[in-house]
C-alpha positions in Angstrom: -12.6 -90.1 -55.2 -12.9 -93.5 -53.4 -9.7 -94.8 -51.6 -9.2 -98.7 -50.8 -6.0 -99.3 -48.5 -4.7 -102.9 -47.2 -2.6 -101.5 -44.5 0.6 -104.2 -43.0 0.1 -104.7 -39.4 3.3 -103.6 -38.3 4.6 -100.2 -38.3 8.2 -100.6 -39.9 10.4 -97.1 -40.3 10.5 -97.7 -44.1 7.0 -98.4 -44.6 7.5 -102.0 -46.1 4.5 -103.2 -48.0 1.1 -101.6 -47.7 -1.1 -100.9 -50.7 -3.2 -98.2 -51.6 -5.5 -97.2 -54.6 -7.8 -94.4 -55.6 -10.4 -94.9 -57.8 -12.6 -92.5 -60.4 -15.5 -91.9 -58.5 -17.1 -92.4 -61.8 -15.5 -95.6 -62.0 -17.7 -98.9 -61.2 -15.2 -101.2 -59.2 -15.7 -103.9 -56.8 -13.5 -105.2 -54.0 -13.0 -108.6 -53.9 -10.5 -109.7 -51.8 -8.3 -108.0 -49.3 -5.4 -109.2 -46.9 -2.9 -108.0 -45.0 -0.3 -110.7 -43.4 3.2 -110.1 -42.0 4.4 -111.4 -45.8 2.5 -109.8 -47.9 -0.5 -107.8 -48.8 -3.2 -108.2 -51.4 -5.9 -105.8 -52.8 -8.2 -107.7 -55.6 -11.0 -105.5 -57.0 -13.2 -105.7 -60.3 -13.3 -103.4 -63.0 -15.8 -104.0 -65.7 -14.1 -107.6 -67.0 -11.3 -107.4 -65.6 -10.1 -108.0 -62.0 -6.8 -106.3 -60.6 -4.5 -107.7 -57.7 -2.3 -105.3 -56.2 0.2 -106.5 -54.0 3.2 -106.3 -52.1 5.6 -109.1 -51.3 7.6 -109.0 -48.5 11.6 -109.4 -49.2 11.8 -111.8 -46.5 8.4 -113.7 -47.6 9.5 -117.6 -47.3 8.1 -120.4 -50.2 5.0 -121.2 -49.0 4.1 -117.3 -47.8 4.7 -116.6 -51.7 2.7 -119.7 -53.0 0.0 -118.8 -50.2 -0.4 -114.9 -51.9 0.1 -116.2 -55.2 -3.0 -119.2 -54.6 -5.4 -116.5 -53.7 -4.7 -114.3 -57.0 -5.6 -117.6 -58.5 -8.2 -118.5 -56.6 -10.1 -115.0 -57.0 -9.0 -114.4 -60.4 -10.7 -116.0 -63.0 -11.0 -114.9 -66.6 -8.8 -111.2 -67.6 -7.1 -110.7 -64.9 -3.6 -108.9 -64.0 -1.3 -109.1 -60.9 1.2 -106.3 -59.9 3.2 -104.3 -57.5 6.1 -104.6 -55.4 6.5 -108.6 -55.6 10.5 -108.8 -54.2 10.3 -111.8 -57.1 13.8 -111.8 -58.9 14.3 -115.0 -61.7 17.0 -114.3 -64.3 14.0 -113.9 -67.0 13.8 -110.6 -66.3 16.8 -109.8 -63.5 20.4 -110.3 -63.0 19.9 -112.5 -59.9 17.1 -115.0 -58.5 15.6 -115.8 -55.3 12.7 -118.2 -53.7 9.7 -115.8 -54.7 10.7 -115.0 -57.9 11.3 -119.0 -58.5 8.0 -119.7 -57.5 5.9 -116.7 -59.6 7.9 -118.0 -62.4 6.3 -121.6 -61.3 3.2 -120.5 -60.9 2.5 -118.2 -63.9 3.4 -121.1 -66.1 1.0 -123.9 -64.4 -2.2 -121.5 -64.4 -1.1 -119.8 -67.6 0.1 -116.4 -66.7 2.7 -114.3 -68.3 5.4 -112.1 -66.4 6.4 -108.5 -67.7 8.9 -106.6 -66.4 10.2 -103.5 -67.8 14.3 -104.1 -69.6 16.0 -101.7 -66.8 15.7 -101.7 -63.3 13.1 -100.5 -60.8 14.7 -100.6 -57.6 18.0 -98.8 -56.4 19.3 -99.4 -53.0 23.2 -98.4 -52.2 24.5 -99.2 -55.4 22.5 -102.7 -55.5 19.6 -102.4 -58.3 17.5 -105.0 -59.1 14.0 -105.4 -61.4 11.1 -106.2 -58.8 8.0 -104.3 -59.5 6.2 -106.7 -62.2 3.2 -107.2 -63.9 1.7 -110.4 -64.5 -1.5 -110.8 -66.9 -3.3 -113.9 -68.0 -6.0 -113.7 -70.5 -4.8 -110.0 -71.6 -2.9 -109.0 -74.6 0.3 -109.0 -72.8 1.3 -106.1 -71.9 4.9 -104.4 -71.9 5.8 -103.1 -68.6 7.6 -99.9 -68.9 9.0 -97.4 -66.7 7.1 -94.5 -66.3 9.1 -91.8 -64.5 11.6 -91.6 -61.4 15.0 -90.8 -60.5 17.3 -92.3 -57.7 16.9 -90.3 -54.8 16.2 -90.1 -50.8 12.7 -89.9 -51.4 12.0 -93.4 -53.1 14.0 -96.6 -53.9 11.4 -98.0 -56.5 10.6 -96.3 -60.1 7.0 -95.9 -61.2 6.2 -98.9 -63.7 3.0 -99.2 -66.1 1.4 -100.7 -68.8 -1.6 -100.5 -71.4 -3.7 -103.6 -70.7 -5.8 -104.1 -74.1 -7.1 -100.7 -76.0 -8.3 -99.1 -73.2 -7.0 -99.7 -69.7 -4.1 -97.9 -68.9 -3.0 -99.1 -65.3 -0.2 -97.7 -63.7 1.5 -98.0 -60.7 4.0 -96.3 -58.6 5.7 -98.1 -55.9 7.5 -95.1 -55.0 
């Protein structure tokens, strides 16, 4: 196995952001952009047609940190291409409240013809609060449906597991656990 990791350059209690991904070692890949800011990180590799941004969103990521990690998905995505992970992006499309980041994806995947998916029940649990956060966003893709994959409230993880079949073949999943 290879392992990629975009690490966050602080070293919060809870973790908060930071993005890993191990890959087939019989699996042709190449990295194409990775970034680690106080806001947000991003992971943007190749496989075969398709390129794949993993990324994390910080909760307290202003308007023009979000349109800054969402420009360079664009920027380095061209053609199939999917974003997700842990985006903090909540827009009453797919959640029971809004906020600035989820505003702008919702902004930006309609200008550079994107679609959001998010899965119909939450992903995140915190004290009582829950809230759907951990998204997929394809352009050029069948889309997908983003469903949840596994997971139970617990002290162990606030996030459930989320995936999707991109296409016939690509099954991508993620856990944001």
């Amino acid at each position: 196995d290879a392992s990629v990791c975009v690490q966050t350059s602080d070293n919060h209690p809870r973790g908060f952001g930071g993005l890993g991904l191990r890959i087939h070692p019989l699996l042709k890949y190449s990295i194409v952009h990775r970034q680690a800011t106080e806001a947000f990180q991003l992971l943007i590799f190749r496989v075969s047609q398709v390129t794949i941004s993993l990324g994390y969103l910080s909760p307290s990521a202003t308007a023009s940190q979000t349109r800054m990690m969402l420009e360079t998905v664009r920027v380095h995505c061209n053609g199939r291409s999917v974003l997700l992970g842990d985006l903090n992006a909540r827009h009453p499309t797919w959640d029971h409240g809004s906020n600035i980041r989820g505003t702008n994806l919702t902004s930006w995947a309609l200008k550079n013809g994107w679609t959001v998916n998010a899965p119909s029940s939450p992903t995140f649990s915190r004290r009582g609060f829950t809230s759907t956060v951990d998204l997929i966003v394809s352009k050029g893709l069948n889309p997908p449906t983003a469903q949840i994959l596994y997971g139970e409230w617990n002290d162990h993880t606030d996030h459930f597991a989320v995936g999707a079949t991109l296409g016939n073949e690509t099954n991508i999943q993620m856990d944001l656990g």
